[in-house]
C-alpha positions in Angstrom: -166.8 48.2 99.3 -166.8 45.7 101.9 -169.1 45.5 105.2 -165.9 44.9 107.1 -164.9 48.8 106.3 -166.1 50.9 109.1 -166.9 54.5 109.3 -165.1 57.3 110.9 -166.3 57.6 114.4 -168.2 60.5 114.7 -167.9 62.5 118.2 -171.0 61.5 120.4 -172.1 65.1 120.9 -172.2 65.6 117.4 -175.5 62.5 117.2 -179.0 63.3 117.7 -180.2 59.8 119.1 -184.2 59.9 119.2 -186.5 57.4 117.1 -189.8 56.5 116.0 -191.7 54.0 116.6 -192.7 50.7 114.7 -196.1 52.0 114.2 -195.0 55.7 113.7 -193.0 54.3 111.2 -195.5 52.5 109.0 -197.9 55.9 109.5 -194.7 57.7 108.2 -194.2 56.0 105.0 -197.9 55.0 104.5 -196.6 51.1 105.0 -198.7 48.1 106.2 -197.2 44.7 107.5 -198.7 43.6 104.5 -196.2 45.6 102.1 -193.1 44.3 104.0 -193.4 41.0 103.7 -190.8 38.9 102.1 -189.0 42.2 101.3 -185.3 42.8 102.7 -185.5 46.5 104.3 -183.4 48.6 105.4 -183.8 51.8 107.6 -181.1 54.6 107.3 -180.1 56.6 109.4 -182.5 54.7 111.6 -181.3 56.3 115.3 -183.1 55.4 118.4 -185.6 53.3 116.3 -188.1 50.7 117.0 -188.8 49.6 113.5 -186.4 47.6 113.1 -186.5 45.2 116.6 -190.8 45.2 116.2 -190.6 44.2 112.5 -188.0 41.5 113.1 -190.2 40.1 116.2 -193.2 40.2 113.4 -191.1 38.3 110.9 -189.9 40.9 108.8 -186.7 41.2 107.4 -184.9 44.7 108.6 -181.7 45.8 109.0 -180.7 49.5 110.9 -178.0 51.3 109.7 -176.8 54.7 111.3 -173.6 56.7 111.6 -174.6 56.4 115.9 -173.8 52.6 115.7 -170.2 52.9 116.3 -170.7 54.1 119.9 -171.3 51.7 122.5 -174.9 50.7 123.7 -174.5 52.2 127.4 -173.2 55.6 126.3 -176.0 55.5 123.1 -178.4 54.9 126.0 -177.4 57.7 128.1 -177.4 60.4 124.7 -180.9 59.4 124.4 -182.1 59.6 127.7 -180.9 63.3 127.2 -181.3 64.3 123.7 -185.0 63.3 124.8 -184.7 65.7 127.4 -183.9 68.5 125.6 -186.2 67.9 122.8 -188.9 68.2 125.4 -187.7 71.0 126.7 -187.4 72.6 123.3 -190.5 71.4 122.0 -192.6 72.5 125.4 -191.8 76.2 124.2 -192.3 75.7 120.5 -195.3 73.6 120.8 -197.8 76.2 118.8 -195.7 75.3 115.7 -197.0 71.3 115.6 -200.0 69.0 114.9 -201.1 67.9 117.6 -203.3 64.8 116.0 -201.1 62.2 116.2 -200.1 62.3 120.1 -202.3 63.6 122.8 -199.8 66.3 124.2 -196.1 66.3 124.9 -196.0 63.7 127.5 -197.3 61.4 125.3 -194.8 62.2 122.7 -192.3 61.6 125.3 -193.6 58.5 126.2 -193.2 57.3 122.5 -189.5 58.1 122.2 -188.8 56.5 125.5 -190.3 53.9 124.6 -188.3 53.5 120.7 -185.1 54.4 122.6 -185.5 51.2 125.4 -186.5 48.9 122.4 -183.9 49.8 120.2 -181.1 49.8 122.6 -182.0 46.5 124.3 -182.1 45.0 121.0 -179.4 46.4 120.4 -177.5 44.6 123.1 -178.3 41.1 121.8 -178.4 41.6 118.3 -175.7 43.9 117.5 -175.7 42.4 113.9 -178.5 44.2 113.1 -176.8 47.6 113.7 -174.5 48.4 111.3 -172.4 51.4 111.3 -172.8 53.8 108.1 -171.2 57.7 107.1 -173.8 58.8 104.4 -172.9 59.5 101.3 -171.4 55.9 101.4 -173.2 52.7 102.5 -171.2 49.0 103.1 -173.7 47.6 100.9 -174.4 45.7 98.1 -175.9 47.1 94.6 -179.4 46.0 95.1 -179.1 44.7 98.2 -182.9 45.6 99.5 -185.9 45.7 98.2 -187.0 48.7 100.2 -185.4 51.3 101.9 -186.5 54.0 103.8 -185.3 57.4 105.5 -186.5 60.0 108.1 -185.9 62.5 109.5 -182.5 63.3 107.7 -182.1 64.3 104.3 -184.4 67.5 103.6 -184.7 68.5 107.3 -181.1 69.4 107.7 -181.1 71.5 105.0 -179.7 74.3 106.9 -176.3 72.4 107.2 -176.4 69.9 104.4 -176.2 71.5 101.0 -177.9 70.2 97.3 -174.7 68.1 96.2 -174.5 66.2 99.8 -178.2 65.5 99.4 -177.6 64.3 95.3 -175.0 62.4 96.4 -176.8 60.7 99.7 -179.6 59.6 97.2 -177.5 58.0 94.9 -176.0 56.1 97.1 -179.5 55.0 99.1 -180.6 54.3 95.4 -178.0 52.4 94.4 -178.2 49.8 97.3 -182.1 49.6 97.0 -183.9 47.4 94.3 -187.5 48.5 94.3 -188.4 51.5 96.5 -186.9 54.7 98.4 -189.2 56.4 100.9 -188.3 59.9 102.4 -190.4 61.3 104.9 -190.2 64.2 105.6 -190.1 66.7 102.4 -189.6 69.5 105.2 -187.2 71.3 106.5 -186.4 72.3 110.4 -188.5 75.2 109.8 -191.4 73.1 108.6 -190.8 74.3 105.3 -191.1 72.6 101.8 -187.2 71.9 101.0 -186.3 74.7 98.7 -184.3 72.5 96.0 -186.8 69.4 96.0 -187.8 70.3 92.3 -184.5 70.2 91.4 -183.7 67.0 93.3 -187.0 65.5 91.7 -185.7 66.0 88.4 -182.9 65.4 88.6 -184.4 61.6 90.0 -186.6 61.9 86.4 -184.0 62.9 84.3 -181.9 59.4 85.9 -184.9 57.1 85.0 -186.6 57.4 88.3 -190.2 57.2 88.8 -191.1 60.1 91.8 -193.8 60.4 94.1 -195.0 62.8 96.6 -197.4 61.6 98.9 -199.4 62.8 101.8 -199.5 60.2 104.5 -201.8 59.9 107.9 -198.6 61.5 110.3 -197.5 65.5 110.6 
């Protein structure tokens, strides 16, 4: 498959467009600077994202890929200025049901994805090359093209609209295009729930000659 082979564009409305930051990220998938050096990454989906413009101002090799990318910068801007919105708004109601270790309260939270969705979409808008357009369960990618690839906040937590053979056939393909290492985080569902076929999904990673791993890391 080549990268020239785009994906079809998914309606706007249908995209959540809220990131992490760079060091949420490295919290997330228990990752120092240290472990990313001279490795090729890649981040998928990767959304409203910092990782990928801080780890290339550090030196580090990262490429973004999301089904989002196919919508301009302006209007990708404007769906994350509100999706942020509405996530607050959400969460502001809801907010019994989450650690609240990590950030202070919710206006700190807020200030975090504000401040992944400006990085990312300025970035964005001079280094477009970066961003490449995906539709998971199929990547524009080499076999083996990274060394390590990681993924939030996607498979597993949409379990209530993504069934067992979408999420078999999404880690194939994220396997197939990564060399050393696959990190998922989270292992949860919506619900905050442990997802209810992640035995079967771990063996049927076993049974395929993967080594699996779950680890607890320093970010709920």
């Amino acid at each position: 498959m080549s990268r020239a082979e785009t994906s079809t564009k998914l309606d706007l409305e249908k995209v959540i467009f809220i990131g992490r930051t760079y060091e949420e990220y490295l919290d997330m998938f228990s990752l120092s600077e240290e472990d990313l050096k001279e490795k090729k990454v890649l981040d998928c989906p990767s959304g409203a994202c910092s990782f990928t413009v801080v780890g290339q101002s550090k030196g580090l090799d990262i490429t973004a890929s999301d089904i989002a990318y196919d919508h301009s910068v302006g209007d990708l801007k404007a769906k994350g200025e509100e999706d942020i919105q509405h996530a607050m708004a959400h969460m502001e109601k809801a907010k019994g049901n989450y650690v609240w270790d990590y950030f202070r309260d919710l206006n700190n939270l807020k200030e975090h994805r504000e401040k992944a969705l400006f990085d990312c979409t300025q970035d964005m808008s001079k280094n477009s090359e970066r961003y490449i357009p995906v539709n998971l369960p199929s990547l524009v990618f080499n076999d083996n093209e990274f060394d390590i690839l990681l993924s939030a906040h996607f498979l597993f937590t949409y379990a209530d609209r993504l069934d067992l053979q979408f999420h078999i056939e999404t880690l194939k393909e994220l396997l197939r295009v990564t060399k050393e290492e696959l990190r998922i985080f989270p292992l949860v569902d919506l619900a905050g729930n442990r997802y209810e076929h992640l035995d079967h999904v771990i063996q049927y990673l076993k049974g395929n000659g993967y080594s699996v791993r779950e680890v607890r890391v320093p970010y709920e």
